[in-house]
N, C-alpha and C positions, 0 to 999 in steps of 0.2 A: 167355454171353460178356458182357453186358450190365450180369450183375449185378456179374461178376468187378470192368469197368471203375468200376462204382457204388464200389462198394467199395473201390477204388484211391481215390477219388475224397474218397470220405467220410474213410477214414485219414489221408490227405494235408492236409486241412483240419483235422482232429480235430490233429494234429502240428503242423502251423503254429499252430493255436489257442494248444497248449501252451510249443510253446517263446517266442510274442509276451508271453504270460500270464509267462513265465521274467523276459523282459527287461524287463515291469514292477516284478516285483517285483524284482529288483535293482535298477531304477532306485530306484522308491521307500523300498531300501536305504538307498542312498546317500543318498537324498536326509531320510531321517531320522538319519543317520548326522551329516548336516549342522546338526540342531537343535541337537547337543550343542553342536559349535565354537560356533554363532550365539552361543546364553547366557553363553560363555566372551567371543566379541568383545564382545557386550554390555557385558558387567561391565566392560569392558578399555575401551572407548569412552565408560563410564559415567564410569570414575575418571579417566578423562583432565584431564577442567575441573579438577578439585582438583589435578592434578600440575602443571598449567598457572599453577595461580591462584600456589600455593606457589614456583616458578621466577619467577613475570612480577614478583613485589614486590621480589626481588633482581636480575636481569634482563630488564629492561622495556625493554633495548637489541636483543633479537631479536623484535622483532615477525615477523620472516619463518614461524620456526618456530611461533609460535602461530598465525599463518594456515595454514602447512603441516596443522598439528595439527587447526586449525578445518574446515577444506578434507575433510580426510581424515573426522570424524565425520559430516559433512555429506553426504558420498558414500557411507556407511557407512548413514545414515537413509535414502537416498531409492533405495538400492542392491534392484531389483528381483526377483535372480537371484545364484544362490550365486557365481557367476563376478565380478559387480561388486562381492558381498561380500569375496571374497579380495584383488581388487585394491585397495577400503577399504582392508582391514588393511595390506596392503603399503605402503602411501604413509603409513597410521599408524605403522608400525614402523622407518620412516625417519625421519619427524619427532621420536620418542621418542631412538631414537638418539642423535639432535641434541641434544635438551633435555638429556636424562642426560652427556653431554658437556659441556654447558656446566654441571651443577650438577653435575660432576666437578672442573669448573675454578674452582669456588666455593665455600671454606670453611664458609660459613656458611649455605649453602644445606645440605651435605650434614651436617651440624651439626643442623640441622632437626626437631626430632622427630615435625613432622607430615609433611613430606616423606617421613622414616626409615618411619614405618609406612607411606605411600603408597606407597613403594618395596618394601616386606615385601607388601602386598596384592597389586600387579601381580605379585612373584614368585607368589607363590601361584596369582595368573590363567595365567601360562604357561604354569604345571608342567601346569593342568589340560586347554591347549588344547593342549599336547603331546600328551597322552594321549589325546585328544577326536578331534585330525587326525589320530594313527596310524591308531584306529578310522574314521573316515572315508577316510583314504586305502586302507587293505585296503578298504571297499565298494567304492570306485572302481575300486581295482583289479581287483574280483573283478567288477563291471559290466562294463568293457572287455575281460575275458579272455571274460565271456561270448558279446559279441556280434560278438568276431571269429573267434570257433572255427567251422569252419564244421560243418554245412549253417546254424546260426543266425546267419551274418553275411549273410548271403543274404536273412532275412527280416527283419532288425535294416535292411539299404540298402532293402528295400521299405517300409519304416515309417520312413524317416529317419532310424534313431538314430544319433547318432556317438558316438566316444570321448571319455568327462568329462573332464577336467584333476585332477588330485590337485591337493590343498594343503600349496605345498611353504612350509618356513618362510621369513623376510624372511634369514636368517641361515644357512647349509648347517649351520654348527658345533654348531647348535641340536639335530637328529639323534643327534650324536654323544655330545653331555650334557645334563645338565638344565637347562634355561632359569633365568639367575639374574642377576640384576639386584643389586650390589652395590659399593658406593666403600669 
């Protein structure tokens, strides 16, 4: 009888071992699933000072936006965790918004023809961190589905894990087509 309970004992742990060993490794999914977006915000963070600089010689009356803009990179550099990474971009993707608005409402801004290829480059960046978040967002999704199905949600609340946040885009429309930046 003894060993029977040994044996209950040992499987039960051998089983927790595996499915904890599961929720690593989807974590750690996702959490590479995460490096592609980064490279993509990178490049996207990178070219900002040049869409700034090109906008601020014709429009040097919204300072606000380029501190938005500045504020946003700056949160984006000292951002610890993929979650302060996302909200970076967010507050980046507002500010863009903005600037792209106002060198909508400026002939000679969109006239530009270094602006015209900065504006061709960040398209190119979107397409690819569309592609980059879907991929990240199926890990996430597929982490969360894991660790609430039970009996593994049971040892996902003994280990703390909770459910990751997807990265949804600044824009829902984005989803639906391809990210394009265009006057």
């Amino acid at each position: 009888m003894g060993y029977i309970i040994l044996w209950v004992v040992v499987l039960l742990v051998i089983y927790v071992i595996a499915k904890y060993n599961g929720i690593i490794q989807m974590k750690n999914n996702r959490k590479n699933a995460f490096a592609d977006i980064d490279v993509q915000l990178q490049q996207r963070f990178d070219l900002v000072p040049n869409l700034v600089d090109t906008v601020k010689w014709y429009a040097n009356h919204e300072q606000a936006i380029f501190d938005k803009i500045l504020d946003a990179r700056k949160a984006y550099a000292w951002a610890s965790s993929i979650d302060d990474k996302i909200a970076a971009n967010w507050a980046l993707g507002w500010a863009l918004w903005r600037l792209f608005a106002i060198a909508e409402s400026n002939p000679e801004i969109k006239a530009n023809t270094n602006f015209m290829q900065l504006q061709t480059e960040l398209s190119d960046i979107e397409n690819k961190l569309a592609a980059a978040r879907r991929f990240f967002n199926s890990a996430t999704n597929e982490f969360n589905t894991y660790i609430q199905v039970f009996p593994t949600n049971i040892i996902a609340n003994m280990f703390g894990y909770k459910e990751e946040v997807s990265f949804e885009p600044e824009n829902r429309e984005e989803v639906v087509k391809s990210p394009k930046v265009s006057f």
